[in-house]
Backbone as CSV, one residue per row, in Angstrom:
resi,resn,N_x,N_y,N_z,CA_x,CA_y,CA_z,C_x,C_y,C_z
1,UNK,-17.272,80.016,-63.647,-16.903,80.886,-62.533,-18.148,81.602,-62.035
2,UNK,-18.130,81.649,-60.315,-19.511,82.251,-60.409,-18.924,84.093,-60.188
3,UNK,-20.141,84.349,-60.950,-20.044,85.982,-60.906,-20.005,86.735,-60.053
4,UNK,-19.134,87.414,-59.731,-18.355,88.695,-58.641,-18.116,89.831,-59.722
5,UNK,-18.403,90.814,-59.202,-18.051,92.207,-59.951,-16.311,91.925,-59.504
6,UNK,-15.526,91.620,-58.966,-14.263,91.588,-58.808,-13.686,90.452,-60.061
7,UNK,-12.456,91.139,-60.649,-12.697,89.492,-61.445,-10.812,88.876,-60.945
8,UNK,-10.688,88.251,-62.017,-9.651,87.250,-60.930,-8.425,87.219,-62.456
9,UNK,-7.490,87.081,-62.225,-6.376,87.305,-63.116,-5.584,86.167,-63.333
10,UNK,-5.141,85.361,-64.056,-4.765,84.040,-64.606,-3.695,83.737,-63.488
11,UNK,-2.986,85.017,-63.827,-1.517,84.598,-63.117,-1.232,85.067,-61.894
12,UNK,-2.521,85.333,-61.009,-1.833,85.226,-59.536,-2.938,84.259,-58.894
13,UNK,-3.258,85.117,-57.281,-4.319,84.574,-56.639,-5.516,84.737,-57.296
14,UNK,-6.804,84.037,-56.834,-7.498,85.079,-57.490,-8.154,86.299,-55.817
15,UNK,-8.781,87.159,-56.145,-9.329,88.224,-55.297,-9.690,87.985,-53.806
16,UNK,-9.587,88.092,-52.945,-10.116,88.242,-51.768,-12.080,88.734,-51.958
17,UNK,-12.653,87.966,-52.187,-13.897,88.500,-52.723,-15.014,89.041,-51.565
18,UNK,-15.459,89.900,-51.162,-16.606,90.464,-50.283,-17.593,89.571,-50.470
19,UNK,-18.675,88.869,-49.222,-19.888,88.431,-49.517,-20.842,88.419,-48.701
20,UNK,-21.913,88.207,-48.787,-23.339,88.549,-47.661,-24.229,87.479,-47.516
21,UNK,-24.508,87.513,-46.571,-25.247,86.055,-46.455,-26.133,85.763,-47.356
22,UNK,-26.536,84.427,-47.977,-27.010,84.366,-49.069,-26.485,84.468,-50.973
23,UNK,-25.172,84.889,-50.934,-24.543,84.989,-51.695,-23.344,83.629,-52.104
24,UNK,-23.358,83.793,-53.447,-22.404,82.386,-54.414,-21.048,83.009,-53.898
25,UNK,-20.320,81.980,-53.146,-18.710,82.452,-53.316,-17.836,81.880,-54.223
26,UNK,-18.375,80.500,-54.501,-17.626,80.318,-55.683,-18.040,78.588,-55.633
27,UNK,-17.522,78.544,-57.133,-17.836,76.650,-57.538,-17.014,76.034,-56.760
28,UNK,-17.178,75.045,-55.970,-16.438,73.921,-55.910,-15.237,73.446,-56.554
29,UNK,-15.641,73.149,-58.389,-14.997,72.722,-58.907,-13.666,73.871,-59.371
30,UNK,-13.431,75.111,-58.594,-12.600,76.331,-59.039,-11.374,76.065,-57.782
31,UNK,-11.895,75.207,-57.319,-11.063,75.215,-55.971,-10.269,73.792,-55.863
32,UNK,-8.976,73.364,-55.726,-8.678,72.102,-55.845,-9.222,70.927,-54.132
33,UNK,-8.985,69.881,-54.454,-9.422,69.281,-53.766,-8.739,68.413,-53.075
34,UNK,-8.057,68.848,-52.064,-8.653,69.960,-50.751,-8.278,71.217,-51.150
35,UNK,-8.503,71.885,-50.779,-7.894,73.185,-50.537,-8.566,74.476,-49.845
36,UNK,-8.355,75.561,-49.787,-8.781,77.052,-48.931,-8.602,77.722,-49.924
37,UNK,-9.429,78.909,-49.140,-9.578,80.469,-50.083,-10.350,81.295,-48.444
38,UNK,-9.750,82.976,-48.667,-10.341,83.433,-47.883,-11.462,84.287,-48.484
39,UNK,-12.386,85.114,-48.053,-13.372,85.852,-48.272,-13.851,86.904,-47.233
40,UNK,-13.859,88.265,-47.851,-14.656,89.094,-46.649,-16.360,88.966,-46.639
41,UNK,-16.465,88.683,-44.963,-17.967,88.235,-45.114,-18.394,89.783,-44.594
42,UNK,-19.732,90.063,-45.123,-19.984,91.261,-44.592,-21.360,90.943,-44.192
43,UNK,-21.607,91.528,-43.199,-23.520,91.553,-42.251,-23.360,92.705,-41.500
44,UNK,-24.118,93.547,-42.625,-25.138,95.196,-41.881,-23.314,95.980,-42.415
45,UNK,-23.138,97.044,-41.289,-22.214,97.448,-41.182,-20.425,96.490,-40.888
46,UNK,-20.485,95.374,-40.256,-19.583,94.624,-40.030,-19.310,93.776,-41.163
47,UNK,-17.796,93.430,-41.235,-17.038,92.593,-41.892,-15.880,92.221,-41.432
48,UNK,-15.795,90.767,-41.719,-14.733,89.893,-41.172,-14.025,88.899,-42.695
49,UNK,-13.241,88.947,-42.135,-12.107,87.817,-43.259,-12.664,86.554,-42.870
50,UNK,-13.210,85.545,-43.648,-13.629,84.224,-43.172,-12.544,83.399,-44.075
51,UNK,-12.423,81.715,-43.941,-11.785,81.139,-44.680,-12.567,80.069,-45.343
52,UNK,-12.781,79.378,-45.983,-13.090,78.117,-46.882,-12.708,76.997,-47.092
53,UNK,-13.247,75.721,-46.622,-12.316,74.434,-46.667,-13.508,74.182,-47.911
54,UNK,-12.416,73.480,-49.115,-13.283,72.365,-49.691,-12.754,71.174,-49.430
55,UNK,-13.452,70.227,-49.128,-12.930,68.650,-48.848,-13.566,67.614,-49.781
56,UNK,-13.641,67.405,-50.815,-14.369,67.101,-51.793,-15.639,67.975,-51.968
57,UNK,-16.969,67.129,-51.760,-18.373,67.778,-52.199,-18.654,68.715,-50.768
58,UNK,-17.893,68.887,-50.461,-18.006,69.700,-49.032,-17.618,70.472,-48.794
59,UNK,-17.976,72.016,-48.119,-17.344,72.925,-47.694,-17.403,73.194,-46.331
60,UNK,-16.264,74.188,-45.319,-16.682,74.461,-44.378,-15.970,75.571,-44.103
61,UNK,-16.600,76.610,-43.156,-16.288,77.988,-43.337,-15.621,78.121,-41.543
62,UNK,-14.755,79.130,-41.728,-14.500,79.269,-40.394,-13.780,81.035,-40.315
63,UNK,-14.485,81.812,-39.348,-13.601,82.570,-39.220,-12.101,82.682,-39.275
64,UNK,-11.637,84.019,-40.270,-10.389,84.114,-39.926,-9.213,84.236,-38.397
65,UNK,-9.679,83.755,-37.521,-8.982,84.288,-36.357,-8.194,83.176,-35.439
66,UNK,-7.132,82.768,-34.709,-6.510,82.079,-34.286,-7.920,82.109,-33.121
67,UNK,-8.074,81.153,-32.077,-8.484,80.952,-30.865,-7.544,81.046,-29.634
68,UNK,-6.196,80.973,-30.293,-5.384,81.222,-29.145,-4.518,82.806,-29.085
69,UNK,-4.379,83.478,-30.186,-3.537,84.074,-30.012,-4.392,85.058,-30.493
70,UNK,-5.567,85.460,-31.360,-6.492,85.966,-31.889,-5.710,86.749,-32.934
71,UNK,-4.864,86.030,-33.759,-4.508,87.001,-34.973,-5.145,85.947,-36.333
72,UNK,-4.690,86.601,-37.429,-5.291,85.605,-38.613,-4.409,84.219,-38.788
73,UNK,-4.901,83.212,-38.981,-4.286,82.167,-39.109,-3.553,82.118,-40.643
74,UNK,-3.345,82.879,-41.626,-2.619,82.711,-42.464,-1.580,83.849,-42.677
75,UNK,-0.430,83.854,-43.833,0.313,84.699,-43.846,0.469,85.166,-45.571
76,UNK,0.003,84.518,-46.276,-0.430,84.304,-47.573,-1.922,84.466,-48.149
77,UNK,-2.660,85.044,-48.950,-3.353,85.221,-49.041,-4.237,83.004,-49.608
78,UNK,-5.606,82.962,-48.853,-5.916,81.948,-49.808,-5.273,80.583,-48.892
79,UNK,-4.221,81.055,-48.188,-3.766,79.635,-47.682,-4.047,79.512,-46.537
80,UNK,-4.522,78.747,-46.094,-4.780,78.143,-44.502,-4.294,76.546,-43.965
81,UNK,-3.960,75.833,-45.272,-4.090,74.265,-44.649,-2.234,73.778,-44.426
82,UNK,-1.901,73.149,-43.683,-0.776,72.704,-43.390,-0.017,72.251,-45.274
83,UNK,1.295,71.858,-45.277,1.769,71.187,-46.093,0.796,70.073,-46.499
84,UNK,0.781,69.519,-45.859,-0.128,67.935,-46.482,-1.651,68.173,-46.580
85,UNK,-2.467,69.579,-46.328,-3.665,69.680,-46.507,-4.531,68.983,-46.097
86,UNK,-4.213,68.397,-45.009,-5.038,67.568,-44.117,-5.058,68.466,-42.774
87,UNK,-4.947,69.800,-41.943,-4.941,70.523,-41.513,-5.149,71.824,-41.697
88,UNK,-6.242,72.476,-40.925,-5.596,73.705,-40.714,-4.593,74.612,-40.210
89,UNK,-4.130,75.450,-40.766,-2.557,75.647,-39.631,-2.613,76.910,-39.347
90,UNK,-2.426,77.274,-38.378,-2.112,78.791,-37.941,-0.357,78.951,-37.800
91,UNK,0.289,79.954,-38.818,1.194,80.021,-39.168,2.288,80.966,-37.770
92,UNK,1.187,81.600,-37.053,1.664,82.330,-35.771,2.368,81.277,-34.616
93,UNK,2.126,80.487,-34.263,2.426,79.646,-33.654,2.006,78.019,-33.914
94,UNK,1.882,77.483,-34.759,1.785,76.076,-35.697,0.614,75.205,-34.691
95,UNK,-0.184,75.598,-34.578,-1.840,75.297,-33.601,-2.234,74.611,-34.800
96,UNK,-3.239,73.470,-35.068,-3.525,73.030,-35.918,-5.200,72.352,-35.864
97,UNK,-6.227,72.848,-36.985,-6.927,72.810,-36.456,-8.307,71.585,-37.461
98,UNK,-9.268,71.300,-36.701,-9.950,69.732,-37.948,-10.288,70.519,-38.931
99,UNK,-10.364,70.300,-40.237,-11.093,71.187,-41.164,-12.424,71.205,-41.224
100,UNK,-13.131,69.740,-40.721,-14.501,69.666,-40.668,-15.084,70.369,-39.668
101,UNK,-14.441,70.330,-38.239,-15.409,71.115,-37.731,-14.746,71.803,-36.771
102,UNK,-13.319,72.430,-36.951,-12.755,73.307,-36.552,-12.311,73.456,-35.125
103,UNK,-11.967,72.080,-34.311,-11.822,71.692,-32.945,-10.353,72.190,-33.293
104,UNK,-9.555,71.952,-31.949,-7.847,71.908,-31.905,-7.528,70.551,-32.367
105,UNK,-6.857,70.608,-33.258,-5.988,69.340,-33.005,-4.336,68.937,-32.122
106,UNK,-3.842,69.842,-32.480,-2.358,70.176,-31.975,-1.991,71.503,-31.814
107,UNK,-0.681,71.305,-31.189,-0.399,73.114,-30.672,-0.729,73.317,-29.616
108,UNK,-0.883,74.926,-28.718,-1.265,75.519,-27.377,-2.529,75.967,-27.657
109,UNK,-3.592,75.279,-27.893,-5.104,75.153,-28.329,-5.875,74.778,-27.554
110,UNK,-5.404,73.388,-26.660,-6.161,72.617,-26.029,-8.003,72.910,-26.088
111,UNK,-9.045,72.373,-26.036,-9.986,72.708,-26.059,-10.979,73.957,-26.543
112,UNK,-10.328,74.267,-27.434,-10.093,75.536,-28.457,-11.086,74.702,-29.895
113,UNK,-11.377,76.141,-30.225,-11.899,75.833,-31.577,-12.173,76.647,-32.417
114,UNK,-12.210,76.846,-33.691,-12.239,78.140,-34.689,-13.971,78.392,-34.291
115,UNK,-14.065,79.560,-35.090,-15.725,80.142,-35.168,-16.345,79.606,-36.486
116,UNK,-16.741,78.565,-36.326,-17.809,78.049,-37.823,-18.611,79.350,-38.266
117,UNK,-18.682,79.589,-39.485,-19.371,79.937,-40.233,-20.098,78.796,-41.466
118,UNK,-21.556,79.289,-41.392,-22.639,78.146,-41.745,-22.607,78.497,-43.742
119,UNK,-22.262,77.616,-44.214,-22.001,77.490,-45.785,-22.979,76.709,-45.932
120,UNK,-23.432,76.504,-47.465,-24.335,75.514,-47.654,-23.656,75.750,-49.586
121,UNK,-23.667,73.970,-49.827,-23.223,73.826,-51.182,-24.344,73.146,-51.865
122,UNK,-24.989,73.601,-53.181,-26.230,74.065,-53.967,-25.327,73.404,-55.741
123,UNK,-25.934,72.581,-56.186,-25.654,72.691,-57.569,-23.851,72.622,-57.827
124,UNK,-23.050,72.104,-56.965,-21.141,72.365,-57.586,-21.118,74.146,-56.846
125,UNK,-22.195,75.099,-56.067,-21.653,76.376,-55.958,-21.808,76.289,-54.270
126,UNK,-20.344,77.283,-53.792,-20.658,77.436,-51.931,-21.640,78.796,-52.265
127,UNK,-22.368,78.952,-51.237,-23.022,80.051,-50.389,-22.847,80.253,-49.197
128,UNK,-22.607,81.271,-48.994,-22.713,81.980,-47.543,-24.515,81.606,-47.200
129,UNK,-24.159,80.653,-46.095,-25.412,80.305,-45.691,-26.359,81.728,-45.158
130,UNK,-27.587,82.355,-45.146,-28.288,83.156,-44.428,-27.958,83.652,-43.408
């Protein structure tokens, strides 16, 4: 597990964890495959809820925020991807979005797209890219 002063408890989620650019959010291998997790990203005074795709050896980060309706795309902590985890889903109105690189796929989206946030995966660990 990579180290967070927050720690994480067997039997629920684990934490909503704070992070700064340049910082470990977590192994790869802690996360199933596919799956999400959210995280507060913080730069200077500002912070935002971001989310986490792992897709095997891959991650990709995307702001928490619908493009169409601008609320958070989940309703659960940690979850973002449709039933079959081949989507992202915004649970506000069922908009659905690529996990790789965060275009619309379906829904009232049309030409819409989440806000990438730049990850970089090091050794099995994500980082908040710089």
């Amino acid at each position: 597990m990579v180290d967070h002063p927050d720690t994480h408890t067997p039997d629920g989620p684990p934490p909503v964890l704070t992070v700064k650019p340049g910082d470990a959010m977590c192994r790869l291998d802690e996360m199933a495959d596919p799956d999400s997790r959210a995280f507060i990203m913080q730069r200077g005074e500002e912070s935002e809820e971001i989310l986490v795709i792992r897709e095997g050896d891959e991650a990709f980060g995307y702001v928490n925020v619908c493009p169409h309706r601008f609320v958070p795309l989940n309703w659960k902590p940690h979850v973002f991807l449709n039933y079959d985890k081949t989507r992202i889903l915004c649970v506000v109105h069922a908009a659905t979005f690529d996990k790789r690189d965060g275009s619309c796929l379906g829904g009232p989206c049309p030409g819409q797209a989440l806000e990438q946030v730049a990850l970089r995966v090091e050794n099995g660990v994500i980082f908040l890219a710089d």
